[in-house]
Jmol script that loads the backbone (N, CA, C; Angstrom):
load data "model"
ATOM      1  N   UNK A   1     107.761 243.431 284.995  1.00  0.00           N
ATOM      2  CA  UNK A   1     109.128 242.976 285.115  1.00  0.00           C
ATOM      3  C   UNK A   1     109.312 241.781 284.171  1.00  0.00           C
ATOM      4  N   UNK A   2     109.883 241.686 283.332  1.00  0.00           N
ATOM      5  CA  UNK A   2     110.326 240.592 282.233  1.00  0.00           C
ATOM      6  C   UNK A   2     110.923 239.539 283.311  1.00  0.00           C
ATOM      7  N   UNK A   3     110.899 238.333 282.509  1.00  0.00           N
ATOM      8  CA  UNK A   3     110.669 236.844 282.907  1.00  0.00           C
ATOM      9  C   UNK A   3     112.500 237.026 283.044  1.00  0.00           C
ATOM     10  N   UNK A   4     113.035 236.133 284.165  1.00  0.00           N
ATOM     11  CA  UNK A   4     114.584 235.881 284.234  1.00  0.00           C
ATOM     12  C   UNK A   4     114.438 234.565 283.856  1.00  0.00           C
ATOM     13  N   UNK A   5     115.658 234.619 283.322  1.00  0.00           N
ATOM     14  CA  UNK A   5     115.814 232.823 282.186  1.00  0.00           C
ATOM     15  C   UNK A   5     116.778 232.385 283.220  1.00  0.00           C
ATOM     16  N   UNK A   6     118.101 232.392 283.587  1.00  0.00           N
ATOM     17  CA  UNK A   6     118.805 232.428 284.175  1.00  0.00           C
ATOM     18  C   UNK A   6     118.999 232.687 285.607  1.00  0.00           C
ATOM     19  N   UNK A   7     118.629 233.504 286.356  1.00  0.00           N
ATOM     20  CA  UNK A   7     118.763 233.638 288.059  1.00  0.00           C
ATOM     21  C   UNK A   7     117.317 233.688 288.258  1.00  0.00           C
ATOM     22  N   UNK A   8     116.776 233.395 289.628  1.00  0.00           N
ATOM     23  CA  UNK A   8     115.283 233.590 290.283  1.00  0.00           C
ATOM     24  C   UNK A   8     115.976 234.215 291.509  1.00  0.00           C
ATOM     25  N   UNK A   9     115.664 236.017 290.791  1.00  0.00           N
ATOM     26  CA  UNK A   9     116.003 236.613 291.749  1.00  0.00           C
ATOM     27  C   UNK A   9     114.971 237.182 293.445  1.00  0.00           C
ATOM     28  N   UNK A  10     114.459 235.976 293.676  1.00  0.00           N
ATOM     29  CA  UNK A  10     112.827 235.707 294.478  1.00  0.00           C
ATOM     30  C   UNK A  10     114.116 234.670 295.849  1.00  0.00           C
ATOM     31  N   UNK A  11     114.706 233.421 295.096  1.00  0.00           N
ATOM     32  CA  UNK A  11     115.710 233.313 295.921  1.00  0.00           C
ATOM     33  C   UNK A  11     116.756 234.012 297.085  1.00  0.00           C
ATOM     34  N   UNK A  12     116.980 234.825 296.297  1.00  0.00           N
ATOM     35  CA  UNK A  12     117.891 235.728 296.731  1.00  0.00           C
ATOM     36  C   UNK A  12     117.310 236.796 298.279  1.00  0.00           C
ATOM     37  N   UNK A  13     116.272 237.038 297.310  1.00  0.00           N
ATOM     38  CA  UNK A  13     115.518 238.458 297.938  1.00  0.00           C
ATOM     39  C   UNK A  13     114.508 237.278 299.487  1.00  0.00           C
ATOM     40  N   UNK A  14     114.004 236.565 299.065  1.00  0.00           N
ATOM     41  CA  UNK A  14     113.595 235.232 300.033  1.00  0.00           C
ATOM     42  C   UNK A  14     114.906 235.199 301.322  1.00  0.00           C
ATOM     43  N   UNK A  15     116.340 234.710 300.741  1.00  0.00           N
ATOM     44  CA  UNK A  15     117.102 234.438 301.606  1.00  0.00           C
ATOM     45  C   UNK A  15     117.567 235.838 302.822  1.00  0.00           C
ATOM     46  N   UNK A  16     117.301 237.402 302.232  1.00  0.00           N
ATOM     47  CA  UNK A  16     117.641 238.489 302.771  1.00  0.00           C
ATOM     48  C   UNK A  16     116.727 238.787 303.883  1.00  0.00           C
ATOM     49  N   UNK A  17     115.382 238.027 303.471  1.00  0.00           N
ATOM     50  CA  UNK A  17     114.707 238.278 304.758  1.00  0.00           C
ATOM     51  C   UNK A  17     113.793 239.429 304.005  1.00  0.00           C
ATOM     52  N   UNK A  18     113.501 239.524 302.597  1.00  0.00           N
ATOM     53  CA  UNK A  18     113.410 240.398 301.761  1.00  0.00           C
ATOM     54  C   UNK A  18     113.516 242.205 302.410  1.00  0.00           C
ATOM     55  N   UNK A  19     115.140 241.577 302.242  1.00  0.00           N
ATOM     56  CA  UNK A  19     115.999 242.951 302.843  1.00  0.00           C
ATOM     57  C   UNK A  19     116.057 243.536 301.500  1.00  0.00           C
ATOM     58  N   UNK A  20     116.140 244.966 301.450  1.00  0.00           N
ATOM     59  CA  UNK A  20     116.235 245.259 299.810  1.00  0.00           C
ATOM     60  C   UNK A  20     117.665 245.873 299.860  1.00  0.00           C
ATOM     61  N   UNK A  21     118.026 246.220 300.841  1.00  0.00           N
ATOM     62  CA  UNK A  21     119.445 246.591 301.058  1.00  0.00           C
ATOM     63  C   UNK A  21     120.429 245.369 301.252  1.00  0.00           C
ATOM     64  N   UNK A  22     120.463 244.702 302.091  1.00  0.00           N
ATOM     65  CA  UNK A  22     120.834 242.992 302.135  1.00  0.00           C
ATOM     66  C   UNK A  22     120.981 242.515 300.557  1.00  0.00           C
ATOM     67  N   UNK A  23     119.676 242.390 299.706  1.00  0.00           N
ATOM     68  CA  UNK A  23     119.783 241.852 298.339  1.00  0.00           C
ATOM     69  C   UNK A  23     120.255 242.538 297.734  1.00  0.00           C
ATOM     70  N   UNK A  24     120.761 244.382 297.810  1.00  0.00           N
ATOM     71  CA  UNK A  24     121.613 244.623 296.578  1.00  0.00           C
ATOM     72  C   UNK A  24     122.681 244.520 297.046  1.00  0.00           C
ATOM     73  N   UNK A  25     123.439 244.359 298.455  1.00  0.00           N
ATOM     74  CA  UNK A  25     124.861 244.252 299.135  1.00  0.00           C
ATOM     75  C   UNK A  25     125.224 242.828 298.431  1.00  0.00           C
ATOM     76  N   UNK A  26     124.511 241.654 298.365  1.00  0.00           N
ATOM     77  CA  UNK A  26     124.859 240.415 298.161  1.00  0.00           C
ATOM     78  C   UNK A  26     125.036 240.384 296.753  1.00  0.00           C
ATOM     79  N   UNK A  27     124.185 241.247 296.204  1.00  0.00           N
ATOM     80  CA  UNK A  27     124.164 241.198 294.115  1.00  0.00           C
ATOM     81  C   UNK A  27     125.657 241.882 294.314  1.00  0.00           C
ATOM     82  N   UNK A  28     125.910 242.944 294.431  1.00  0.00           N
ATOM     83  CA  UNK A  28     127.138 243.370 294.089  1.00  0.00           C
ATOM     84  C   UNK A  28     128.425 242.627 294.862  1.00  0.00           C
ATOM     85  N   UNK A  29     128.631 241.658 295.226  1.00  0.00           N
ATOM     86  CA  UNK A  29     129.136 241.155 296.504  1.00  0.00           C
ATOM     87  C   UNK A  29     129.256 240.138 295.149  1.00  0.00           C
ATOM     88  N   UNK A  30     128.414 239.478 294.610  1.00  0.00           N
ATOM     89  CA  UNK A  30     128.692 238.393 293.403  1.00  0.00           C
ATOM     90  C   UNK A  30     129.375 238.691 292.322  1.00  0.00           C
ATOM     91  N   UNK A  31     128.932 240.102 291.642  1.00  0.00           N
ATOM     92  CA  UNK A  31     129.230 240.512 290.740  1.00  0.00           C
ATOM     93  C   UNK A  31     131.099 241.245 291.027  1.00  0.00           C
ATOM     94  N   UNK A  32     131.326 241.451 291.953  1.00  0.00           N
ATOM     95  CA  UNK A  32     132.477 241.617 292.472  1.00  0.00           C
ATOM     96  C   UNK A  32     133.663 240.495 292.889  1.00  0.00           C
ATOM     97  N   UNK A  33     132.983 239.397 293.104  1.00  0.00           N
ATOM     98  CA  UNK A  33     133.850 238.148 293.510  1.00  0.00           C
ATOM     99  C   UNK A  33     133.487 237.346 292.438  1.00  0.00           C
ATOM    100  N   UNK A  34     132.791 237.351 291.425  1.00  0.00           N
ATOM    101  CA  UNK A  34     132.512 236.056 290.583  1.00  0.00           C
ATOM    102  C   UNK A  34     133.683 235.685 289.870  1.00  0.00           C
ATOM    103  N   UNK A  35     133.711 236.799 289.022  1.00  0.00           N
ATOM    104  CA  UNK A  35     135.086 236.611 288.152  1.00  0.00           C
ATOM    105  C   UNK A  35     136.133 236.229 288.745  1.00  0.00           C
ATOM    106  N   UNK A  36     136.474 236.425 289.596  1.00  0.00           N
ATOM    107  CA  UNK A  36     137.839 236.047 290.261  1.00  0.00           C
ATOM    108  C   UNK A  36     137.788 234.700 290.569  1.00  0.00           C
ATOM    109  N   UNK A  37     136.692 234.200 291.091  1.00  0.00           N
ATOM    110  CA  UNK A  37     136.210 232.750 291.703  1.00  0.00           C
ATOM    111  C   UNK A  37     136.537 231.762 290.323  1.00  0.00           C
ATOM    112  N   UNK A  38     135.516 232.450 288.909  1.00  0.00           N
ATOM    113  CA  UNK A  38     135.799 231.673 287.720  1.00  0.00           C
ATOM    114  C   UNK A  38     137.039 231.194 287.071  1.00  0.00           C
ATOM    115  N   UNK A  39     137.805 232.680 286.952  1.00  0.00           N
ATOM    116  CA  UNK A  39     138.972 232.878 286.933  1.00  0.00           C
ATOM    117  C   UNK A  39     139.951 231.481 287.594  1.00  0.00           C
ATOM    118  N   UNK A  40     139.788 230.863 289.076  1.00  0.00           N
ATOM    119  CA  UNK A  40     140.267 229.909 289.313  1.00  0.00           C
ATOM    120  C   UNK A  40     139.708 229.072 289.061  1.00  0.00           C
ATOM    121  N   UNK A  41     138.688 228.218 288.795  1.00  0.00           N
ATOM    122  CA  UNK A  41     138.301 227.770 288.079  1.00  0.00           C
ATOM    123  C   UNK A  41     138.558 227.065 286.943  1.00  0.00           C
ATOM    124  N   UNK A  42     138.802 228.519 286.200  1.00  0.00           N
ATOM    125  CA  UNK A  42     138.987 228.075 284.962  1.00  0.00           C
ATOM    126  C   UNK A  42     141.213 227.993 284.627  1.00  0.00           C
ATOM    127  N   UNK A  43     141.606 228.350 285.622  1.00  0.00           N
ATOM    128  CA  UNK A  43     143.316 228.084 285.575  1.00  0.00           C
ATOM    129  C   UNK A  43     143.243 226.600 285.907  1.00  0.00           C
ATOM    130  N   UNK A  44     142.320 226.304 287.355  1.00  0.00           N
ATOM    131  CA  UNK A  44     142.880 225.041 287.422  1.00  0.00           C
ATOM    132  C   UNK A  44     142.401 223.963 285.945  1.00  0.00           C
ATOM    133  N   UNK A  45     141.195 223.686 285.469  1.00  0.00           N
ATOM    134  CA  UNK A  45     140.950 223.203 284.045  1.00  0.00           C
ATOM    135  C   UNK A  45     141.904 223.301 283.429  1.00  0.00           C
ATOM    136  N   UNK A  46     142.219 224.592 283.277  1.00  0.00           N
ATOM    137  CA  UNK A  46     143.672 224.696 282.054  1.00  0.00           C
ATOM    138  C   UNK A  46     145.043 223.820 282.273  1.00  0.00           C
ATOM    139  N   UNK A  47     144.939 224.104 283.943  1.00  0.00           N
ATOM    140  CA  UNK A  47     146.153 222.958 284.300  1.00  0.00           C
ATOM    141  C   UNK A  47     145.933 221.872 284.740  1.00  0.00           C
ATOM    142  N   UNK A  48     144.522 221.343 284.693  1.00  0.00           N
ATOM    143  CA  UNK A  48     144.503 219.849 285.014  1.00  0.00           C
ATOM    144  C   UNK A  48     144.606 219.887 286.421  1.00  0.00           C
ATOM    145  N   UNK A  49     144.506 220.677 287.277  1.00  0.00           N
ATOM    146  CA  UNK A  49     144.084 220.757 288.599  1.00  0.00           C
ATOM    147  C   UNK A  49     142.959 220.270 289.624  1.00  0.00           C
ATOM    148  N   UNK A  50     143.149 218.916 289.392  1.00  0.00           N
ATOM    149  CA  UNK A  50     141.941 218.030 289.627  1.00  0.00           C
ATOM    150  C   UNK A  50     141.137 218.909 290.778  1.00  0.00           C
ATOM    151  N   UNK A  51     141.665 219.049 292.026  1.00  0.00           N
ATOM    152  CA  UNK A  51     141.480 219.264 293.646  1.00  0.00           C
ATOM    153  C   UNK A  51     141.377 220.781 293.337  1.00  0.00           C
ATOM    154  N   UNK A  52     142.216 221.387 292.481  1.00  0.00           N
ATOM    155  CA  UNK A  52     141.420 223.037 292.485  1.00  0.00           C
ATOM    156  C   UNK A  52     140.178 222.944 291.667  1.00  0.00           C
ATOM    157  N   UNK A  53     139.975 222.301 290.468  1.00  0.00           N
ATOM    158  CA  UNK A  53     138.523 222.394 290.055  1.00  0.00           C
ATOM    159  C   UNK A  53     137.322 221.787 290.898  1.00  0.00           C
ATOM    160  N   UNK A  54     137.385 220.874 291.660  1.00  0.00           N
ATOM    161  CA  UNK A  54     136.656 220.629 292.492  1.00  0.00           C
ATOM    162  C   UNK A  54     136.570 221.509 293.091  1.00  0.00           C
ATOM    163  N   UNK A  55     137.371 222.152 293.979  1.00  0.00           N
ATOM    164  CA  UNK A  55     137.326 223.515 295.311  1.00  0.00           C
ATOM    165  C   UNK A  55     136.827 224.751 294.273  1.00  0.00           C
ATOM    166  N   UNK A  56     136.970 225.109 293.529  1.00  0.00           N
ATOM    167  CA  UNK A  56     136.673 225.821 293.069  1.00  0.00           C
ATOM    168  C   UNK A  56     135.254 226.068 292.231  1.00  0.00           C
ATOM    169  N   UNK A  57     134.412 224.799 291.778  1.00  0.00           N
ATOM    170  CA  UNK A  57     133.338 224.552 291.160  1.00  0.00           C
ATOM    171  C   UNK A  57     132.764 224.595 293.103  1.00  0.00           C
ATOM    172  N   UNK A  58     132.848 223.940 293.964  1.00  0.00           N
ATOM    173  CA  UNK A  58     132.330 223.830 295.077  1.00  0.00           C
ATOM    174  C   UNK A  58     132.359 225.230 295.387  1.00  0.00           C
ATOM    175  N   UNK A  59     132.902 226.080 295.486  1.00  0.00           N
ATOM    176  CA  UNK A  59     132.656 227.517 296.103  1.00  0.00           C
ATOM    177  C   UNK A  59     131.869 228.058 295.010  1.00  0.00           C
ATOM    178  N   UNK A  60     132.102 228.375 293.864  1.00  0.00           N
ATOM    179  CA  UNK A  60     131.225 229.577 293.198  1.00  0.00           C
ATOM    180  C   UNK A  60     130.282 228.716 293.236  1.00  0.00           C
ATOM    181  N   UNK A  61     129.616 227.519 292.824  1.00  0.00           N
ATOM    182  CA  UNK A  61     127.992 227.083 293.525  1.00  0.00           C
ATOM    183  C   UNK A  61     127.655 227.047 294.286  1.00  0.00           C
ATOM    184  N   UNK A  62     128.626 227.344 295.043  1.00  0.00           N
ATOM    185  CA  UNK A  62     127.438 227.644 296.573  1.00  0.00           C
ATOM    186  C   UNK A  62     127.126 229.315 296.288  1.00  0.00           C
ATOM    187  N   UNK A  63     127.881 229.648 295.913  1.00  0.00           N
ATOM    188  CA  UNK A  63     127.202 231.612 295.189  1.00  0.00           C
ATOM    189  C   UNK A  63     126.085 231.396 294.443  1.00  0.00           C
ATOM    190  N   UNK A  64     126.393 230.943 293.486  1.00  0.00           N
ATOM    191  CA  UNK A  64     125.533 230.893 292.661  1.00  0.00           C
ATOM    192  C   UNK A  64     123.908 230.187 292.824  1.00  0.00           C
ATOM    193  N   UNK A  65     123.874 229.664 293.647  1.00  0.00           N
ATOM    194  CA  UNK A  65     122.850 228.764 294.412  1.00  0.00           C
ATOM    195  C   UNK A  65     121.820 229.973 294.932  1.00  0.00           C
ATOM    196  N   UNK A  66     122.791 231.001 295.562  1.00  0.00           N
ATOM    197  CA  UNK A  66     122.063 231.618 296.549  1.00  0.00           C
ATOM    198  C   UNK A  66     120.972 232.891 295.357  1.00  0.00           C
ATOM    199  N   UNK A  67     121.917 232.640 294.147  1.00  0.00           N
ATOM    200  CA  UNK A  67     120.833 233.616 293.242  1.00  0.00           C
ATOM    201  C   UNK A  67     119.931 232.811 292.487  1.00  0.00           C
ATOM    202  N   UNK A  68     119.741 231.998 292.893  1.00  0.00           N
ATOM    203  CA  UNK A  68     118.657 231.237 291.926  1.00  0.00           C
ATOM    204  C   UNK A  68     119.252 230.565 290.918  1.00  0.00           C
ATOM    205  N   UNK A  69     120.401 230.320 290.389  1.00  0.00           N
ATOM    206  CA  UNK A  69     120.773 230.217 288.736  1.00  0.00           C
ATOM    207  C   UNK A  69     121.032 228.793 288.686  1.00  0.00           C
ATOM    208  N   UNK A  70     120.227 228.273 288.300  1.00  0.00           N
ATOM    209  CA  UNK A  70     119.664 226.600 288.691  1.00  0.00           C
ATOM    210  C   UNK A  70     120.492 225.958 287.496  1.00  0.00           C
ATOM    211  N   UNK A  71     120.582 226.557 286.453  1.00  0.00           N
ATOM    212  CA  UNK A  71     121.531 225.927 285.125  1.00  0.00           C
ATOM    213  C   UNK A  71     123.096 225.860 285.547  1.00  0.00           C
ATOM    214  N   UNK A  72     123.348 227.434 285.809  1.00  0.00           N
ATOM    215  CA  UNK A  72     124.872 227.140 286.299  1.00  0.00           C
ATOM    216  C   UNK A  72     125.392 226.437 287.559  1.00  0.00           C
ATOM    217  N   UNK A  73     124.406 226.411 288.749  1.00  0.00           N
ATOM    218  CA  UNK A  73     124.629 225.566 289.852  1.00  0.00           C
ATOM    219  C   UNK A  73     124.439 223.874 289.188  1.00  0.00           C
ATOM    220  N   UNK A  74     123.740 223.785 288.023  1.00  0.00           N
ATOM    221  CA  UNK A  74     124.355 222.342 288.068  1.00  0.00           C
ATOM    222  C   UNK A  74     125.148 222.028 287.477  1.00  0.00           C
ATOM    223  N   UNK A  75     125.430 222.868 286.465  1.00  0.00           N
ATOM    224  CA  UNK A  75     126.583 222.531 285.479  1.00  0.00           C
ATOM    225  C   UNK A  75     128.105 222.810 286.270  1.00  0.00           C
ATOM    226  N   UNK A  76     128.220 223.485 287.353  1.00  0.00           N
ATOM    227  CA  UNK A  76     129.330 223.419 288.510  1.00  0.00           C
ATOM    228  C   UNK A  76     129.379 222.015 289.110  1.00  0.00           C
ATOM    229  N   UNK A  77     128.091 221.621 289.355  1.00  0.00           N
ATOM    230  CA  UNK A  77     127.938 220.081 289.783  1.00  0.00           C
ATOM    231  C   UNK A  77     128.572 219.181 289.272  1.00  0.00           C
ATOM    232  N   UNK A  78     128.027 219.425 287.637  1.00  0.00           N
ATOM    233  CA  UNK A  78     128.055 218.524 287.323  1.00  0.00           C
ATOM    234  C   UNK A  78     130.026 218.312 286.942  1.00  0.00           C
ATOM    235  N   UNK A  79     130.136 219.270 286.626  1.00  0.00           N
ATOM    236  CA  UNK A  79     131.733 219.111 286.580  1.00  0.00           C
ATOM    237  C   UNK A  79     132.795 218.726 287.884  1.00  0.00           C
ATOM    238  N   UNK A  80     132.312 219.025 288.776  1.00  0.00           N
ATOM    239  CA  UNK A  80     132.732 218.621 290.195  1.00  0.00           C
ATOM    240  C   UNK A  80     132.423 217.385 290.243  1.00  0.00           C
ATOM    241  N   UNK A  81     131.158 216.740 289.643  1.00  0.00           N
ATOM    242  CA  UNK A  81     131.353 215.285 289.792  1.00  0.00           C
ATOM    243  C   UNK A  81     132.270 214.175 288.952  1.00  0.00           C
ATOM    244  N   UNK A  82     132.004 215.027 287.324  1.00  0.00           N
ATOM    245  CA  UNK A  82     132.690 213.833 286.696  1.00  0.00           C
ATOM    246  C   UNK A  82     134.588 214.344 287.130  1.00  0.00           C
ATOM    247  N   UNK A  83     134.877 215.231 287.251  1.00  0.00           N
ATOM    248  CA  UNK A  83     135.966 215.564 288.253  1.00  0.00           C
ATOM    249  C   UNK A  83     136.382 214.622 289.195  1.00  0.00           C
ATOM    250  N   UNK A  84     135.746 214.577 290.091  1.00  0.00           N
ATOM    251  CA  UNK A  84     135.886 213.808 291.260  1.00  0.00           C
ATOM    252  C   UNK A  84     136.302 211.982 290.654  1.00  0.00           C
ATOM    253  N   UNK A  85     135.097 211.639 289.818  1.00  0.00           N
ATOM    254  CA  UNK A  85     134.937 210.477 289.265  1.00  0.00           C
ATOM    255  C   UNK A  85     135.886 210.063 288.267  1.00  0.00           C
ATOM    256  N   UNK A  86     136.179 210.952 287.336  1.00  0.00           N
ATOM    257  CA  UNK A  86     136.414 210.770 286.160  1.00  0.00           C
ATOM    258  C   UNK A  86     138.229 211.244 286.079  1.00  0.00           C
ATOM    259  N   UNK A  87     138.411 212.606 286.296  1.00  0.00           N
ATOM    260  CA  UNK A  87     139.613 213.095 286.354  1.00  0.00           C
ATOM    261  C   UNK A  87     139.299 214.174 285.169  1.00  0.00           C
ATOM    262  N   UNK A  88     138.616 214.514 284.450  1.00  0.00           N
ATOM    263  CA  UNK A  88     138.490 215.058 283.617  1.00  0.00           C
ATOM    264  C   UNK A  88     137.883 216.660 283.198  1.00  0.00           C
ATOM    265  N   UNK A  89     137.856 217.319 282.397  1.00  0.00           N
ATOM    266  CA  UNK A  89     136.690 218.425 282.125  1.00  0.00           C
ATOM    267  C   UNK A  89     136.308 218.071 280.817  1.00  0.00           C
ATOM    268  N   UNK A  90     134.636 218.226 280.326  1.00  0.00           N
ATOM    269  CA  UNK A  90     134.610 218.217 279.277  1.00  0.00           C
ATOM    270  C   UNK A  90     135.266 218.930 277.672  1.00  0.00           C
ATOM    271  N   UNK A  91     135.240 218.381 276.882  1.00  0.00           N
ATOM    272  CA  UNK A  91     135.820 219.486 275.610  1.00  0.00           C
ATOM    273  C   UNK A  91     134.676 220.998 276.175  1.00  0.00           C
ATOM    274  N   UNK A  92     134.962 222.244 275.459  1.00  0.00           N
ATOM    275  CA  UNK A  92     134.139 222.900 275.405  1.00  0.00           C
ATOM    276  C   UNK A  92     133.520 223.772 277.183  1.00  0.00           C
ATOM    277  N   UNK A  93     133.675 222.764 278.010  1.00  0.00           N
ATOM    278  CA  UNK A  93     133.007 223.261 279.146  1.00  0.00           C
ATOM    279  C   UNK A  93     133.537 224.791 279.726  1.00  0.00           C
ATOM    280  N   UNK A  94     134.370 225.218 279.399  1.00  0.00           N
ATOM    281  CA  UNK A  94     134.825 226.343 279.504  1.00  0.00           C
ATOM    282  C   UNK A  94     134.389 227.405 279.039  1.00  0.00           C
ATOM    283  N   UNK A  95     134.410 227.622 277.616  1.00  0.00           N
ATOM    284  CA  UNK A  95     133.697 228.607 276.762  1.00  0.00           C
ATOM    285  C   UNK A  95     132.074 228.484 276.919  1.00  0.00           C
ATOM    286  N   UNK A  96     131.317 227.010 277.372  1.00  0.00           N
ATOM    287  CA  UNK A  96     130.142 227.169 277.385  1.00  0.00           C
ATOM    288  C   UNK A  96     129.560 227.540 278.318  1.00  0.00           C
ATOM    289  N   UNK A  97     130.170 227.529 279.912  1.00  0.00           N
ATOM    290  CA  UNK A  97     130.170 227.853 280.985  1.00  0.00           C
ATOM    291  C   UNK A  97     130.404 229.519 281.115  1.00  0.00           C
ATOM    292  N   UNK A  98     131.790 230.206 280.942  1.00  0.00           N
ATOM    293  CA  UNK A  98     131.796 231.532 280.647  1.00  0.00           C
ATOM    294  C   UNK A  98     130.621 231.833 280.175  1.00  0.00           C
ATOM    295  N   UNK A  99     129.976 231.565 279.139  1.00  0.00           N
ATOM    296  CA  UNK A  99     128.682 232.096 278.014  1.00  0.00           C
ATOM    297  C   UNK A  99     127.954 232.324 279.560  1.00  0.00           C
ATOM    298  N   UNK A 100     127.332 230.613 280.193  1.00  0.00           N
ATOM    299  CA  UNK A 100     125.875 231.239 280.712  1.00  0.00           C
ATOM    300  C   UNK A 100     126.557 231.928 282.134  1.00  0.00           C
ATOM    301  N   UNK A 101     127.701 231.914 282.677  1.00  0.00           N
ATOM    302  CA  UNK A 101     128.014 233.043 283.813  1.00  0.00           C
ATOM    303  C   UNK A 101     127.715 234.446 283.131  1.00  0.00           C
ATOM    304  N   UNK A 102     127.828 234.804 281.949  1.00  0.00           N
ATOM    305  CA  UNK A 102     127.875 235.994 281.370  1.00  0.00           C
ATOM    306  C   UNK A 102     126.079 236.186 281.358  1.00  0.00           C
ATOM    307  N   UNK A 103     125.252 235.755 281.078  1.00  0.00           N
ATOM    308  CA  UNK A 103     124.225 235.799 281.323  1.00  0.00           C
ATOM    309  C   UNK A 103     123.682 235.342 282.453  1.00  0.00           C
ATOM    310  N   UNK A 104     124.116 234.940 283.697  1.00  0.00           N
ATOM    311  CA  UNK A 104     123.792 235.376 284.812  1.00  0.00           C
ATOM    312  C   UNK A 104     124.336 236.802 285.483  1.00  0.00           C
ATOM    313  N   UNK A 105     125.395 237.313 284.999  1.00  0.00           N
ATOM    314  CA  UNK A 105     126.095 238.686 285.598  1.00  0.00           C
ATOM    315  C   UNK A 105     125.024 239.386 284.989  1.00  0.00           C
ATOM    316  N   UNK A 106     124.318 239.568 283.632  1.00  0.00           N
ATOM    317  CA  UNK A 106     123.803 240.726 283.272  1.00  0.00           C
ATOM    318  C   UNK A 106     122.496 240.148 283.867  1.00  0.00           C
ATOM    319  N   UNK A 107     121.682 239.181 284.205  1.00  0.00           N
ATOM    320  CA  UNK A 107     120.199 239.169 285.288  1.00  0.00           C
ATOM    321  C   UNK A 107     120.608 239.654 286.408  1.00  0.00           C
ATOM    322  N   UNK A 108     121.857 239.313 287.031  1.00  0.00           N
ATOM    323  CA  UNK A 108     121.677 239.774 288.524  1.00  0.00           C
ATOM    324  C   UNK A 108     121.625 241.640 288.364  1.00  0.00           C
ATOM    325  N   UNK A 109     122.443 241.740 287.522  1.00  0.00           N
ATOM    326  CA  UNK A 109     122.604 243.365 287.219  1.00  0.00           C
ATOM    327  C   UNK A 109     121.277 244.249 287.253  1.00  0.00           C
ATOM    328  N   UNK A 110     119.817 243.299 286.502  1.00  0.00           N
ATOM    329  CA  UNK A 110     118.921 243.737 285.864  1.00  0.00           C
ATOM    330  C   UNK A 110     117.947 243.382 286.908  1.00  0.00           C
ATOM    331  N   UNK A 111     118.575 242.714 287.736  1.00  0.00           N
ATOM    332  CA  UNK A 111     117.891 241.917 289.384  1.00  0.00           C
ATOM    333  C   UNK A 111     117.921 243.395 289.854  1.00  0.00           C
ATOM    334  N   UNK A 112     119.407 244.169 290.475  1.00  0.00           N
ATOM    335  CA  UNK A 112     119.209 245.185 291.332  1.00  0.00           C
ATOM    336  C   UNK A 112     118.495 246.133 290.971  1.00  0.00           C
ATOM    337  N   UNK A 113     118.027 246.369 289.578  1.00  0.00           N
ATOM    338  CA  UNK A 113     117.408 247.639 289.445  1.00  0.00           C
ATOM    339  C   UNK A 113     115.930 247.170 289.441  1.00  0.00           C
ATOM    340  N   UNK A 114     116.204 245.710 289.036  1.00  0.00           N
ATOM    341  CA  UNK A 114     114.040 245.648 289.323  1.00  0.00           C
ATOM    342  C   UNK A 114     113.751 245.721 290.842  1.00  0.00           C
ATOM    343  N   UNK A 115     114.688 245.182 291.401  1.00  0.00           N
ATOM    344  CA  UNK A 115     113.975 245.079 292.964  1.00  0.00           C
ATOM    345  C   UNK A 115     114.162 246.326 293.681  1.00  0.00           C
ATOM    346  N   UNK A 116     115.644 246.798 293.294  1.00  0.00           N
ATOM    347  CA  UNK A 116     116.266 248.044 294.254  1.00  0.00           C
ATOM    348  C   UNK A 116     116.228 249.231 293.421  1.00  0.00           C
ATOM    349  N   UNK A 117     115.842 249.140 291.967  1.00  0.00           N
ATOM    350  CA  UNK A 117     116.078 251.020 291.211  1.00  0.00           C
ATOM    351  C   UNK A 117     117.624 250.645 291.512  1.00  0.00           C
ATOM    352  N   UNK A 118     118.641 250.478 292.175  1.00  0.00           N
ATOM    353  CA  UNK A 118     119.907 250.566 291.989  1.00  0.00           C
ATOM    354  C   UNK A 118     120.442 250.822 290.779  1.00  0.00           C
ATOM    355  N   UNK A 119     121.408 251.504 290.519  1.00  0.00           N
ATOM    356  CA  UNK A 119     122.714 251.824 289.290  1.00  0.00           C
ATOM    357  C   UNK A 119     123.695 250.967 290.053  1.00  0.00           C
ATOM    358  N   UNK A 120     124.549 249.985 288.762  1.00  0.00           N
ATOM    359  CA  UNK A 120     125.533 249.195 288.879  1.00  0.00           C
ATOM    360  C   UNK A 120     126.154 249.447 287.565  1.00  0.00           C
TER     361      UNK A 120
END
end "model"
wireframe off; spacefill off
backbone 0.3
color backbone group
């Protein structure tokens, strides 16, 4: 099984009780709600939505937590904090953020078939 850069899908499968049915219900359960979650996310940024980017970095890391993806759970952090602190989003944090969600959607993808053989 090739090395995951991005999710430790051992987390996941750990938290199911290493349910293998449980861990592919929850992979597709992410891959089904992520975008939409980002999606707000990334409206409130666009509109300067202080209190939705907070609520919104606070929910998809707590998803994202549960797959291992230790880069994007902090970089949600970390924007929720200088948020909170600051009022701000960085230049860039948008497009660089999309990038590594996009490479966590295709590990978790590559998660269900190492652990479960699943088609997604």
């Amino acid at each position: 099984m090739p090395a995951y850069r991005h999710i430790d899908p051992a987390v996941l499968f750990q938290a199911t009780g290493h349910d293998l049915e449980m861990f592919r219900a929850l992979s597709q359960t992410y891959l089904d709600t992520s975008p939409a979650m980002y999606a707000r996310v990334e409206q409130a940024v666009r509109s300067g939505a202080m209190q939705a980017i907070v609520h919104g970095c606070h929910t998809l890391r707590g998803t994202v937590t549960l797959l291992g993806a230790r880069a994007l759970t902090a970089r949600l952090a970390e924007l929720e904090q200088l948020v909170r602190h600051q009022g701000v989003a960085p230049p860039g944090w948008l497009d660089e953020t999309a990038a590594l969600l996009g490479a966590v959607e295709q590990e978790v993808r590559r998660s269900m078939l190492d652990y479960t053989g699943a088609q997604t």
